[in-house]
C-alpha positions as a Markdown table, in Angstrom:
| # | Residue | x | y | z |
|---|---|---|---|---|
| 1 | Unk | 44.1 | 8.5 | -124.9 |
| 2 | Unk | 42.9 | 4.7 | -124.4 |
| 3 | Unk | 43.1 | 4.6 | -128.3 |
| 4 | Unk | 46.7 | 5.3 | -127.8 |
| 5 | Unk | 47.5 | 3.0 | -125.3 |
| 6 | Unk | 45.2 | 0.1 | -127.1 |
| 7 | Unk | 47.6 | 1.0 | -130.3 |
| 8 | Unk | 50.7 | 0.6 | -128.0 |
| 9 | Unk | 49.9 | -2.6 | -126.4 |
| 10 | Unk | 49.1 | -4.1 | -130.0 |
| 11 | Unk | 52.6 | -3.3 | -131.4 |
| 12 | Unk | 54.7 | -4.1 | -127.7 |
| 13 | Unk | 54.8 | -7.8 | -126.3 |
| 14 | Unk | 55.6 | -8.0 | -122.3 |
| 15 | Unk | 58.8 | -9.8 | -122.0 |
| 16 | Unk | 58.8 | -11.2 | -117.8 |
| 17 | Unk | 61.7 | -12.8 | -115.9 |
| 18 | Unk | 62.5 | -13.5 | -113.0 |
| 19 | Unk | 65.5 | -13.2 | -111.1 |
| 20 | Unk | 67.3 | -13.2 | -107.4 |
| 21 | Unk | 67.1 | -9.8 | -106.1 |
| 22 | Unk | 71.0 | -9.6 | -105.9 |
| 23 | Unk | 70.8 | -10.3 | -109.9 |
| 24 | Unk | 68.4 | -7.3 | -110.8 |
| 25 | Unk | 70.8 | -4.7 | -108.3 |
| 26 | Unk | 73.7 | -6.1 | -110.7 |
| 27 | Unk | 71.9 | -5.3 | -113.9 |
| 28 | Unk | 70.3 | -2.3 | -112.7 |
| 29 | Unk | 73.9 | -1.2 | -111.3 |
| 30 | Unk | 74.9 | -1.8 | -115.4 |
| 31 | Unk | 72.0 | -0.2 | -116.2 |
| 32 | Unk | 73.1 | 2.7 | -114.3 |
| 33 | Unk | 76.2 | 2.5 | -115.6 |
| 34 | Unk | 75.7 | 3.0 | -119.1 |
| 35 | Unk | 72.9 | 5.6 | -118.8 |
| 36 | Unk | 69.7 | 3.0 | -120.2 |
| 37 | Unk | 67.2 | 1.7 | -118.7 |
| 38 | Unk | 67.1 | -1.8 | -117.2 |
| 39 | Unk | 64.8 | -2.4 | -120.0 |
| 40 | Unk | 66.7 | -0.9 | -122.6 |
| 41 | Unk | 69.8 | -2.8 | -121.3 |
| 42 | Unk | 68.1 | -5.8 | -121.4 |
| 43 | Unk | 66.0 | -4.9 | -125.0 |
| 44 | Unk | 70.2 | -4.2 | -126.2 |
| 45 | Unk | 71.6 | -7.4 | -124.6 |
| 46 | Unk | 69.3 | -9.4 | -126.1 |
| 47 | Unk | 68.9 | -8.1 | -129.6 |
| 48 | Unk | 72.6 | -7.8 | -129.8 |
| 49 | Unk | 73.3 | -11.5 | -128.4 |
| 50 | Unk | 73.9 | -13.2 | -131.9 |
| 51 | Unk | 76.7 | -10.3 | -132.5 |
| 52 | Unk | 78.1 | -10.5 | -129.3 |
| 53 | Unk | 78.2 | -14.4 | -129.5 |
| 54 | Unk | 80.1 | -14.4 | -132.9 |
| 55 | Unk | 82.5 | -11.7 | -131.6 |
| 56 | Unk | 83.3 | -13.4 | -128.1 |
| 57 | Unk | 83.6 | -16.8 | -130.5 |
| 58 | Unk | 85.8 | -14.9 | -132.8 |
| 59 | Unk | 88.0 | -13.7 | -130.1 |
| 60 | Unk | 87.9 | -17.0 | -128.2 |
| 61 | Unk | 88.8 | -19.2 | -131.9 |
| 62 | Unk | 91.3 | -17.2 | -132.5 |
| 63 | Unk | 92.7 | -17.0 | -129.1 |
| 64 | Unk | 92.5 | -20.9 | -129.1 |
| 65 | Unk | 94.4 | -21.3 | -132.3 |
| 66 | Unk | 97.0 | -18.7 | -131.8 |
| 67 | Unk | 97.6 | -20.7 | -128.7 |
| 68 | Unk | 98.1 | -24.6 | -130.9 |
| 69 | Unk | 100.0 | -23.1 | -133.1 |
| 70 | Unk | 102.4 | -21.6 | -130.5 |
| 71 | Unk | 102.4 | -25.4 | -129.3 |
| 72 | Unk | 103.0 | -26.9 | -132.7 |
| 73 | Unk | 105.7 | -24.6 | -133.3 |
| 74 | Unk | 107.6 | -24.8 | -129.7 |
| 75 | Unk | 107.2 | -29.1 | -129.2 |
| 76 | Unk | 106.5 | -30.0 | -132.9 |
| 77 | Unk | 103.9 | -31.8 | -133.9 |
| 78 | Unk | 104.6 | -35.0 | -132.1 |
| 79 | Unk | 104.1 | -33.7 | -128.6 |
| 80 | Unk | 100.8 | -31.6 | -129.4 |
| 81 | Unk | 98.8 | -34.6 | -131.6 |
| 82 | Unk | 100.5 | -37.5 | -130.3 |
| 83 | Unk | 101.5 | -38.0 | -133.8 |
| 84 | Unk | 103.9 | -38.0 | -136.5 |
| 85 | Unk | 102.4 | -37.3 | -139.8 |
| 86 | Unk | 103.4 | -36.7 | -143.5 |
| 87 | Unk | 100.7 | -35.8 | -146.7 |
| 88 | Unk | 101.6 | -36.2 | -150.2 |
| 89 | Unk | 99.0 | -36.0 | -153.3 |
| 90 | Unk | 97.7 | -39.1 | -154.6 |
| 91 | Unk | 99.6 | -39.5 | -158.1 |
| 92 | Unk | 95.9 | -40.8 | -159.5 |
| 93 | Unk | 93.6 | -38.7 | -158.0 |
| 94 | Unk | 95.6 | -35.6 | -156.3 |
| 95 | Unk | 94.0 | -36.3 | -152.9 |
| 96 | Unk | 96.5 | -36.2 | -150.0 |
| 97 | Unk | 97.6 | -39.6 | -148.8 |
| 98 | Unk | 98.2 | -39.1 | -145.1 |
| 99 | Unk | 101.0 | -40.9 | -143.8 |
| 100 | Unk | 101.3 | -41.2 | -139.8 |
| 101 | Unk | 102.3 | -43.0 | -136.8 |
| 102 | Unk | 100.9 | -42.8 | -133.4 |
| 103 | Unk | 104.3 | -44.7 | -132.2 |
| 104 | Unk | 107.2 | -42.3 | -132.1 |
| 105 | Unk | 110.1 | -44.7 | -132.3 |
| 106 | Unk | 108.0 | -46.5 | -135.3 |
| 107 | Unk | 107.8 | -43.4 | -136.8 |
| 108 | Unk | 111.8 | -42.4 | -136.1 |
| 109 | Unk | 113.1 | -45.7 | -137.2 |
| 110 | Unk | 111.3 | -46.6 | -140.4 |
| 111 | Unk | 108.7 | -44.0 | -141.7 |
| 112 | Unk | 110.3 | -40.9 | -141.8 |
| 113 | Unk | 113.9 | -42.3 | -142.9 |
| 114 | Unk | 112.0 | -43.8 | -146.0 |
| 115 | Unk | 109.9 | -40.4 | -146.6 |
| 116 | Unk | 112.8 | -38.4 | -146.0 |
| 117 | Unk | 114.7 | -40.5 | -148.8 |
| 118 | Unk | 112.0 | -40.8 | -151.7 |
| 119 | Unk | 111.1 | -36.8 | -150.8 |
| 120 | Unk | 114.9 | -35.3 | -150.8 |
| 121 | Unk | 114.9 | -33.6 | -153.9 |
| 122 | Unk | 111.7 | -32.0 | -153.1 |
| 123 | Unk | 111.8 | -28.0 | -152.4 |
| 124 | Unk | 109.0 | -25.5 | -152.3 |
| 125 | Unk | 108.5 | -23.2 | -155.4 |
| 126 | Unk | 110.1 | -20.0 | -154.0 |
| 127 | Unk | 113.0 | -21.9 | -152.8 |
| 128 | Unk | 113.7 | -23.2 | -156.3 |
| 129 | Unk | 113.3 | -19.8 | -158.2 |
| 130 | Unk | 115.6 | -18.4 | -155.2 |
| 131 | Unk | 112.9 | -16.6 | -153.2 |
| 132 | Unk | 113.3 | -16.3 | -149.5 |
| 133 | Unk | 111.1 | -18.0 | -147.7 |
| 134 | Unk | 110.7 | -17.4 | -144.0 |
| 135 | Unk | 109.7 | -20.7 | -142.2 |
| 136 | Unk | 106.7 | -20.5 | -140.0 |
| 137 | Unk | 107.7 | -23.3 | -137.4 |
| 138 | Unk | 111.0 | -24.7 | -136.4 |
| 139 | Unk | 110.3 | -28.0 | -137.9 |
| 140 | Unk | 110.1 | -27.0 | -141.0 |
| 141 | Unk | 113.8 | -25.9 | -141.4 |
| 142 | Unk | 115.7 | -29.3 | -142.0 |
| 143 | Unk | 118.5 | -29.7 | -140.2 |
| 144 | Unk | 121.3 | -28.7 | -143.2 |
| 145 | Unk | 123.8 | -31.6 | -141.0 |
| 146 | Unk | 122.4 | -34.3 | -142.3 |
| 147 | Unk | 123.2 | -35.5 | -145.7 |
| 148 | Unk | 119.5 | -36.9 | -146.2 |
| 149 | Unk | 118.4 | -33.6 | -146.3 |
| 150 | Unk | 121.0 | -32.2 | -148.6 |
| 151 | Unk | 119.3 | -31.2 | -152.1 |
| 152 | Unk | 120.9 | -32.6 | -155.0 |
């Protein structure tokens, strides 16, 4: 029998904490709960953190962007980063060139009417073979009053 418990203590490590009494009745309540032990809840909780962690992240990130995205789309891109901006591929090297403005009015008066003009007769691939194509945020249907943004 001592051989037996000798063998078990080799192969299990005590794990101690220590907690308010109010904390254990909550975990013990869980415990409960869920039909485990308090140290099988705990052995479960633990070993199962890293899982837990990237699902609650997943949930949250996802959450999170579902959330900027609804912003981007409802004020435009402006309002949520404070910025204008426009990216076009180097000619050279294909990187994008990012052009921006942190200034609005800067930004309304002489970027965009000059990026508007030198990109007019620009359209994306289904549009020019005649496929559909269902924009994903408001500001990416041009306003069709403007002759600037007439195709030629």
């Amino acid at each position: 029998m001592e051989d037996r418990i000798k063998k078990w203590h080799s192969r299990h490590v005590r794990v101690q904490a220590y907690m308010e009494k109010d904390e254990y009745e909550k975990v013990a309540e869980l415990a409960v709960s869920m039909g485990l032990s308090v140290s099988r809840l705990v052995k479960k909780a633990v070993l199962d953190l890293k899982r837990l962690e990237e699902e609650v992240y997943g949930k949250a990130f996802d959450a999170g962007y579902q959330f900027a995205m609804e912003e981007v789309e409802r004020d435009g891109p402006y309002l949520f980063f404070g910025m204008e901006e426009f990216t076009v591929p180097c000619s050279v090297c294909r990187k994008p060139m990012v052009f921006s403005s942190r200034f609005r009015e800067e930004w309304e008066k002489e970027v965009k009417p000059i990026l508007i003009k030198a990109f007019f007769n620009w359209a994306h691939t289904e549009c020019l073979n005649g496929i559909p194509r269902k924009a994903k945020f408001k500001h990416d249907v041009l306003s069709k009053q403007s002759p600037e943004h007439q195709p030629v």
